[in-house]
C-alpha positions in Angstrom: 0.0 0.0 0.0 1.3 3.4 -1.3 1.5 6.3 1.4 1.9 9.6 1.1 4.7 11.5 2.6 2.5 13.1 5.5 1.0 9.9 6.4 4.6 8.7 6.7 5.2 11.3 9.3 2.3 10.3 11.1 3.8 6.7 11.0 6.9 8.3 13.1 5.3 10.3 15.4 2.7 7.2 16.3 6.2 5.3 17.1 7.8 7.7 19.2 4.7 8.3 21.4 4.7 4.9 21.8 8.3 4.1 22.6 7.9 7.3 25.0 5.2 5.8 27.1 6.5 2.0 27.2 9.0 2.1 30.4 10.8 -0.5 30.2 12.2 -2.5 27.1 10.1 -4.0 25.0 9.7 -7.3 22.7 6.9 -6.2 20.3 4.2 -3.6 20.5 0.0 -4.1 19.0 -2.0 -1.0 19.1 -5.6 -1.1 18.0 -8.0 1.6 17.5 -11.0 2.5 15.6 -12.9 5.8 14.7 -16.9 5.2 13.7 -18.7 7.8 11.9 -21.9 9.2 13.5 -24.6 11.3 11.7 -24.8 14.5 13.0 -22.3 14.1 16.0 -18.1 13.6 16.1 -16.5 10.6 15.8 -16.9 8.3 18.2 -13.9 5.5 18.5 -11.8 3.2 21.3 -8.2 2.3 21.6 -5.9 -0.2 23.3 -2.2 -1.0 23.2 0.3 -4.1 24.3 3.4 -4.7 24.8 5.6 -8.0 25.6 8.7 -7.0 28.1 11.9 -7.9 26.9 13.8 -11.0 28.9 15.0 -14.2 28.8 12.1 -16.1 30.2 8.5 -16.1 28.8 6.5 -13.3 29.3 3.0 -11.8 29.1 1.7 -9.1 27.4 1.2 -5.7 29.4 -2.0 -3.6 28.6 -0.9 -0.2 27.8 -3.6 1.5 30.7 -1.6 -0.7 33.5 1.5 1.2 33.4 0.6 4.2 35.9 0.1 1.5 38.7 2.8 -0.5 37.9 5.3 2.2 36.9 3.7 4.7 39.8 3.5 7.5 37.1 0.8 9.8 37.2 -2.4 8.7 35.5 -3.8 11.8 34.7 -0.7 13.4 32.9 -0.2 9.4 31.1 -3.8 9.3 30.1 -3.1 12.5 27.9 0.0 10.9 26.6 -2.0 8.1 25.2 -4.7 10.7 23.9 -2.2 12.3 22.2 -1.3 8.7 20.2 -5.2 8.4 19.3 -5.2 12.1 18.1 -2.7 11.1 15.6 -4.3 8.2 14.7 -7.3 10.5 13.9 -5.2 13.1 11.9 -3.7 10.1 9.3 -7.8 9.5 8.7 -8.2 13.0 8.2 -5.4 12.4 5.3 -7.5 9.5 3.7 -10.6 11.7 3.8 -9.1 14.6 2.3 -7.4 12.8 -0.4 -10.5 10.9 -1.3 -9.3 7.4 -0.5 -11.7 4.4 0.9 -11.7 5.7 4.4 -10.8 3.1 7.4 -12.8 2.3 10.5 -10.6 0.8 12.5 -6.4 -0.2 12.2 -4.2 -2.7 14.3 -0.5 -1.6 14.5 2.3 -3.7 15.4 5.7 -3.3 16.0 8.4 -6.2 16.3 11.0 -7.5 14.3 12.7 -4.5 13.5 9.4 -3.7 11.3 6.0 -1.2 12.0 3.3 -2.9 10.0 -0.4 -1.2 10.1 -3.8 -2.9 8.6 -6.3 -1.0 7.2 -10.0 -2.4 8.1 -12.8 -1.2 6.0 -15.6 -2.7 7.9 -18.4 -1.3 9.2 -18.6 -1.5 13.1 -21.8 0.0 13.7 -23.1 -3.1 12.0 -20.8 -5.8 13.4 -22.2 -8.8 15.0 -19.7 -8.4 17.4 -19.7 -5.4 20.2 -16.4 -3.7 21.7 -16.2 -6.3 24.2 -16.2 -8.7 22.5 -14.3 -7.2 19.4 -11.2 -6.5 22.0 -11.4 -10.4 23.1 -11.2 -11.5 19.3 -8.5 -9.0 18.9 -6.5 -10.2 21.5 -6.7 -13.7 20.4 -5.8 -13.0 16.9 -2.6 -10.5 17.4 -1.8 -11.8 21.0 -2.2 -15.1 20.1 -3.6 -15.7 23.1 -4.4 -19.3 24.5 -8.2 -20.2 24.3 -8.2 -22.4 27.3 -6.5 -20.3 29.4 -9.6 -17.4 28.7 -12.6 -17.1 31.1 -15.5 -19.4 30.0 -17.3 -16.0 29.2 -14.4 -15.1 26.6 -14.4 -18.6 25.2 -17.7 -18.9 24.6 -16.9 -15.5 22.3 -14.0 -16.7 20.4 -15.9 -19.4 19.6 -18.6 -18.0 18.0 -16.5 -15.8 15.9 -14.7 -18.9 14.6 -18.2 -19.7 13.6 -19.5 -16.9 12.0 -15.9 -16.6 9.6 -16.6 -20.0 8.6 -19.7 -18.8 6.6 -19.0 -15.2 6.5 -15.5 -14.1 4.6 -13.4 -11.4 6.4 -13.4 -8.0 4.5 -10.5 -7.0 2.5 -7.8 -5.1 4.6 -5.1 -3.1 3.1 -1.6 -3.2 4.5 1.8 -0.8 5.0 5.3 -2.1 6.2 7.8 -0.2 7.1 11.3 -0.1 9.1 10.8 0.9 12.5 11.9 4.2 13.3 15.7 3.4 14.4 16.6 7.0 16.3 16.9 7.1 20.4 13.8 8.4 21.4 13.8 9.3 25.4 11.6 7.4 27.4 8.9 8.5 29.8 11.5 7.3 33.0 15.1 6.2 32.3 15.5 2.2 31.7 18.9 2.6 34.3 16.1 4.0 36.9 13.2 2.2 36.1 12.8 -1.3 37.5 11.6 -4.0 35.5 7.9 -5.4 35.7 8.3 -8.2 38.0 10.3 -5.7 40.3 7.9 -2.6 40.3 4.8 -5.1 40.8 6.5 -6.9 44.1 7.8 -3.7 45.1 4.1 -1.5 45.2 3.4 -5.1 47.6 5.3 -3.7 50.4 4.5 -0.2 49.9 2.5 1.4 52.5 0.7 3.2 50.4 0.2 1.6 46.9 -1.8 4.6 45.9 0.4 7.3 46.2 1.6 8.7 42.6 5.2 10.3 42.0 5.4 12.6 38.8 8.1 10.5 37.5 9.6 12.0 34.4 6.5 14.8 34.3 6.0 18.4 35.0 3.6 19.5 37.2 0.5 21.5 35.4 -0.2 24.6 36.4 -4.1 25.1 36.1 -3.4 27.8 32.8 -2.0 24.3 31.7 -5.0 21.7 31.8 -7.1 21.9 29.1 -10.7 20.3 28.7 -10.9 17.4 26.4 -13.9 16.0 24.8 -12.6 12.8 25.2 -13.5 10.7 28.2 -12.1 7.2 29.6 -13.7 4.0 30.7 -12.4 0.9 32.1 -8.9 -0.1 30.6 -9.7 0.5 26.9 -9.8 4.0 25.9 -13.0 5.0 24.5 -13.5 8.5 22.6 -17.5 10.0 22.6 -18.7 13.4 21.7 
């Protein structure tokens, strides 16, 4: 798939947001996110993200929203971080709009391998079979891989029916880009030297006294000229955008 050079900026910028919010080192990155037309009203639209830690043993993916409490970085100041990634996911729609392309309702990034790969899906959510629950729970099993069995029955009851349903009902075309990942130190949200691992910042906030205190770790503090509305608003652990 052909890009243009502004969407290829875009492609950048989406990696160094990400490898500026990810603490610690990393294995491979997946990143989806979708943006649904509504008559009359703005966009509406949901994103999550993964990453696998880097190490010897086998490890598990991290969801993206998990880092403040593990990491004990400020949530509010992170949650705008990660707003900022779905603004520029919005912005490289824009592009396809304005240039008259087939537009996209939803992507999946991922990032391993030395490569940034993004698919383009053209179907239309608002008449999927499948809600956003249960559209993050085939997601995850698809670009996680992860295992069936170990799911809750609830989740496994979902995967199977979308095993079903693709049995009698093709997937929709999707449209793909590949390109080298962006090779450049980017600075990280804390320092790796300073930053403990996973498995050392979860049994650490165990012996804290008070697991709910935050430190502004690698932040400024806002001053209130600084804070800005948004009309986007948060629920649960996957990031949902409504007007």
């Amino acid at each position: 798939m052909i890009s243009l050079p502004e969407e290829k900026v875009l492609y950048l910028e989406i990696q160094k947001k990400l490898f500026y919010i990810i603490p610690e080192k990393w294995e491979s990155i997946f990143l989806y996110a979708s943006v649904i037309d509504v008559p009359d009203q703005k966009p509406i639209g949901e994103m999550y993200f993964y990453y696998l830690p880097k190490g010897i043993i086998k490890r598990k993916f991290v969801n993206g929203y998990e880092i403040p409490n593990i990491f004990n970085i400020d949530e509010e100041q992170y949650s705008q971080l990660i707003t900022d990634v779905y603004n520029l996911i919005k912005s490289l729609r824009k592009c396809f709009i304005r240039t008259k392309r087939k537009v996209w309702s939803n992507i999946s990034i991922s990032i391993e391998n030395f490569q940034f790969k993004i698919e383009f899906d053209y179907d239309d959510l608002k008449k999927s079979p499948f809600g956003s629950y249960e559209r993050h729970v085939i997601w995850r099993y698809q670009y996680l891989e992860e295992d069936k069995q170990l799911l809750s029955r609830k989740d496994r009851k979902i995967i199977d029916t979308y095993l079903r349903y693709i049995q009698f009902n093709k997937p929709g075309k999707k449209d793909m880009y590949v390109e080298g990942v962006y090779k450049l130190p980017v600075k990280n949200i804390v320092d790796f030297e300073r930053t403990l691992t996973i498995d050392e910042a979860i049994a650490q906030s165990k012996k804290e006294d008070n697991p709910k205190e935050k430190k502004e770790i690698g932040f400024r503090k806002k001053k209130k000229q600084d804070i800005v509305e948004e009309e986007e608003t948060f629920h649960n652990q996957i990031l949902n955008w409504k007007k």
